[in-house]
C-alpha positions in Angstrom: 12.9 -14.9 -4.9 9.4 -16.4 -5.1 6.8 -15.1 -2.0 4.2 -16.7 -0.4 1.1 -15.2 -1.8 -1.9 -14.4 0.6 -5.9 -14.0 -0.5 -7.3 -11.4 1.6 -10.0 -9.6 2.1 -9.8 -6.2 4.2 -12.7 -6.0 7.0 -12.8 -9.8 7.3 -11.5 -10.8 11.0 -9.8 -14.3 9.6 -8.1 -12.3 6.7 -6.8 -9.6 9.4 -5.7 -12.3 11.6 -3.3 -13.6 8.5 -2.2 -10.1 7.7 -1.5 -9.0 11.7 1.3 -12.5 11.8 2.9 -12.0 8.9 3.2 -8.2 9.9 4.4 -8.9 13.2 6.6 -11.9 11.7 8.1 -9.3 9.0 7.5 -11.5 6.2 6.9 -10.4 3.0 4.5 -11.3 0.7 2.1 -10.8 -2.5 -1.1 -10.0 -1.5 -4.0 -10.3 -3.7 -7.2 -8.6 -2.5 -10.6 -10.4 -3.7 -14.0 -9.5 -3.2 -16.0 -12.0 -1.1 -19.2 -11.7 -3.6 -17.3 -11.9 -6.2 -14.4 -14.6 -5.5 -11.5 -15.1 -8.2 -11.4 -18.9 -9.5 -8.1 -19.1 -8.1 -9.3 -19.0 -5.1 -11.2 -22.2 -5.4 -8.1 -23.9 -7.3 -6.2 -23.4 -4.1 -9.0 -24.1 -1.8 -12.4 -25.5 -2.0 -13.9 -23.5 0.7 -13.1 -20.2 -1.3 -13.1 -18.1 2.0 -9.9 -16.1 3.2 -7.6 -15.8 4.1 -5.5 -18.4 1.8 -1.8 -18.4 2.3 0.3 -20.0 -1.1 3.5 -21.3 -0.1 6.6 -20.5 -2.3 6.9 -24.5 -2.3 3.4 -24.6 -4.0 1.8 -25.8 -0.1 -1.7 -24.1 0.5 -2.7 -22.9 4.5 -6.0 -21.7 4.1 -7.4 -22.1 7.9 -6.8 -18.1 10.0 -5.0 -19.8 13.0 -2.5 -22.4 10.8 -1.4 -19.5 9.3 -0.7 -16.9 12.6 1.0 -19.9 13.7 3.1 -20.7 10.7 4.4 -17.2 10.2 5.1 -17.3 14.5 7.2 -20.1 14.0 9.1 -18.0 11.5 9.8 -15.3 13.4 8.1 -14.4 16.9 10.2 -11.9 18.4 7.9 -10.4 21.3 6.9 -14.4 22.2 3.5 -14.2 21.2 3.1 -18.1 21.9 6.2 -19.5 24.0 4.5 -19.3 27.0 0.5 -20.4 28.1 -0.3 -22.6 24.9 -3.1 -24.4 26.2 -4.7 -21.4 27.8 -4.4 -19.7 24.3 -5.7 -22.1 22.7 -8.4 -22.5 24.7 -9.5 -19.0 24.3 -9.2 -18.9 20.8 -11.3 -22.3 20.3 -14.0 -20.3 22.2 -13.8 -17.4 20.3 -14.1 -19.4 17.3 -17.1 -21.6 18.1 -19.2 -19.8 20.6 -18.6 -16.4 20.8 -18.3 -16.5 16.6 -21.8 -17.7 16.9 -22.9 -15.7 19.2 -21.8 -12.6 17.3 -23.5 -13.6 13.8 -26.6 -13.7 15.4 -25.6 -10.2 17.7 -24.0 -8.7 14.3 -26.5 -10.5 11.6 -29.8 -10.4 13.6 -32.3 -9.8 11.0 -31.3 -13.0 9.6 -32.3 -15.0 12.9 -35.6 -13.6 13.7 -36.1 -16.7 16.6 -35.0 -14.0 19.0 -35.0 -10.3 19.4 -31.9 -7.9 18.4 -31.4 -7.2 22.8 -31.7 -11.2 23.5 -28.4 -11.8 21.1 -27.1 -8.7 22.5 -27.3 -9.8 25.7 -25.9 -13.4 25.3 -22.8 -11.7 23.6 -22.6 -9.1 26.7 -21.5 -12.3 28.9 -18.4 -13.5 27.2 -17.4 -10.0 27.1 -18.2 -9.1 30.7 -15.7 -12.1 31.4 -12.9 -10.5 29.1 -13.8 -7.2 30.6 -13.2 -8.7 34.2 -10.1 -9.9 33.4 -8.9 -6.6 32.0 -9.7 -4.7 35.2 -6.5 -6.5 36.7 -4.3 -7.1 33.9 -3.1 -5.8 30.6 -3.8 -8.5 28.1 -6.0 -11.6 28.0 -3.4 -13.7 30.0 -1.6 -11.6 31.8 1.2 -8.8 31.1 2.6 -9.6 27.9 0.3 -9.7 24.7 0.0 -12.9 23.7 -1.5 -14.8 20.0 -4.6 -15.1 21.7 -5.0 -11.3 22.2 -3.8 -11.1 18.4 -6.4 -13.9 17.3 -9.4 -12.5 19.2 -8.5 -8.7 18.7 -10.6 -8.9 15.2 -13.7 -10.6 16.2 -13.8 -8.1 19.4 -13.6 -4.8 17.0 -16.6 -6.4 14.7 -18.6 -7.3 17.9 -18.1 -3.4 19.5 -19.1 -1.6 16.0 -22.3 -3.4 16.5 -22.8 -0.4 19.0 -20.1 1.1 19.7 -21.4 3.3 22.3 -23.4 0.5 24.3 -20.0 -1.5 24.0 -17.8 1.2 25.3 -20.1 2.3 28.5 -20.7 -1.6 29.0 -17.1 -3.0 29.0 -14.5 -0.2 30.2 -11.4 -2.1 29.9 -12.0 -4.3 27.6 -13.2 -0.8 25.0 -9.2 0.1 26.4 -8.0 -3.3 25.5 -9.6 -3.2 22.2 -8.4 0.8 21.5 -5.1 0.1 22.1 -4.8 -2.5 19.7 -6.9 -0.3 16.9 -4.2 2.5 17.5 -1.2 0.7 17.1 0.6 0.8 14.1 0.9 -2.6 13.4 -3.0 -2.6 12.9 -2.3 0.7 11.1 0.1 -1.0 8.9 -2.3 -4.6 7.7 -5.4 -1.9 6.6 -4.3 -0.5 3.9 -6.6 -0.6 0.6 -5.7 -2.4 -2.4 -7.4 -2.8 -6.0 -8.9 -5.6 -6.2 -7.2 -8.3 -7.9 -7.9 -10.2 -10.9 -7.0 -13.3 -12.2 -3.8 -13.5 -14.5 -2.4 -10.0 -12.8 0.2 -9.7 -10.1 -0.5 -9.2 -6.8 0.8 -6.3 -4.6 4.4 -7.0 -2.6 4.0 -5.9 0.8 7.3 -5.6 2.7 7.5 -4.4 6.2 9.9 -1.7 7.4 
């Protein structure tokens, strides 16, 4: 039987995102780990903008934007109802994550590269959007409400880059959202999308990842 096969790339937030659905989904795949600085032309055969993650269809059909594949592998299989339930307010919160608080945290994460400002100004601007997420986790579990939803799952990544800025200044700063955030780094379906592979080269197999 002939598996999708997913470009990945281990510390990049997008490429988690891919890896944390099909996990939850159960679906298994071929994974092919690439090196960003040193991307595989196959990559580019498949998809122009040679970023991961890039998800290859059994049926030949190419996925190669973070949030089309989350929600092509919940549509599969979504057994804890990730996103049955508050789809606009997901959606909302994950278009924000991915415009301004992804800018935001380039220049926070990145901030020799935009010298306009000083290292605390980005820092601050960044502190805002989490203060907000940090408010709404003093009175419930996740994001929107008390079941974990696809927007916990598509933000979770971005959040962990953005606290190993400073990891101390994060935790003292934001409380529950440092709990929010631990919780998820502990669990073992995060355990279970970080494991290392070689990286792969063109003409080789991938690596078959099946879930237990």
């Amino acid at each position: 039987m002939r598996l999708p096969i997913l470009y990945s790339f281990r510390r990049c937030p997008y490429a988690m995102r891919a890896r944390l659905s099909l996990a939850y989904a159960g679906i298994p795949y071929e994974h092919r780990e690439i090196l960003l600085r040193d991307r595989p032309e196959a990559l580019y055969h498949l998809s122009a903008k040679g970023t991961v993650p890039v998800l290859q269809l059994p049926d030949q059909t190419v996925i190669d934007e973070s949030m089309d594949v989350m929600k092509w592998a919940l549509q599969k299989n979504d057994p804890d109802h990730w996103y049955t339930s508050q789809i606009n307010e997901q959606d909302a919160l994950i278009l924000r994550n991915d415009g301004e608080f992804k800018e935001r945290l380039d220049r926070y994460k990145y901030h020799v590269r935009f010298p306009k400002e000083s290292y605390e100004t980005y820092q601050e601007n960044i502190s805002g959007i989490l203060s907000e997420y940090d408010l709404t986790l003093s009175s419930s579990s996740y994001l929107l409400g008390g079941q974990v939803s696809l927007a916990d799952m598509a933000l979770f990544p971005f959040i962990r880059q953005c606290a190993h800025v400073d990891l101390n200044w994060f935790i003292g700063q934001f409380k529950h959202l440092a709990e929010w955030l631990e919780a998820f780094k502990e669990s073992s379906l995060f355990g279970s999308i970080m494991t290392k592979y070689d990286i792969w080269e063109d003409g080789n197999k991938g690596v078959l990842v099946q879930w237990v």
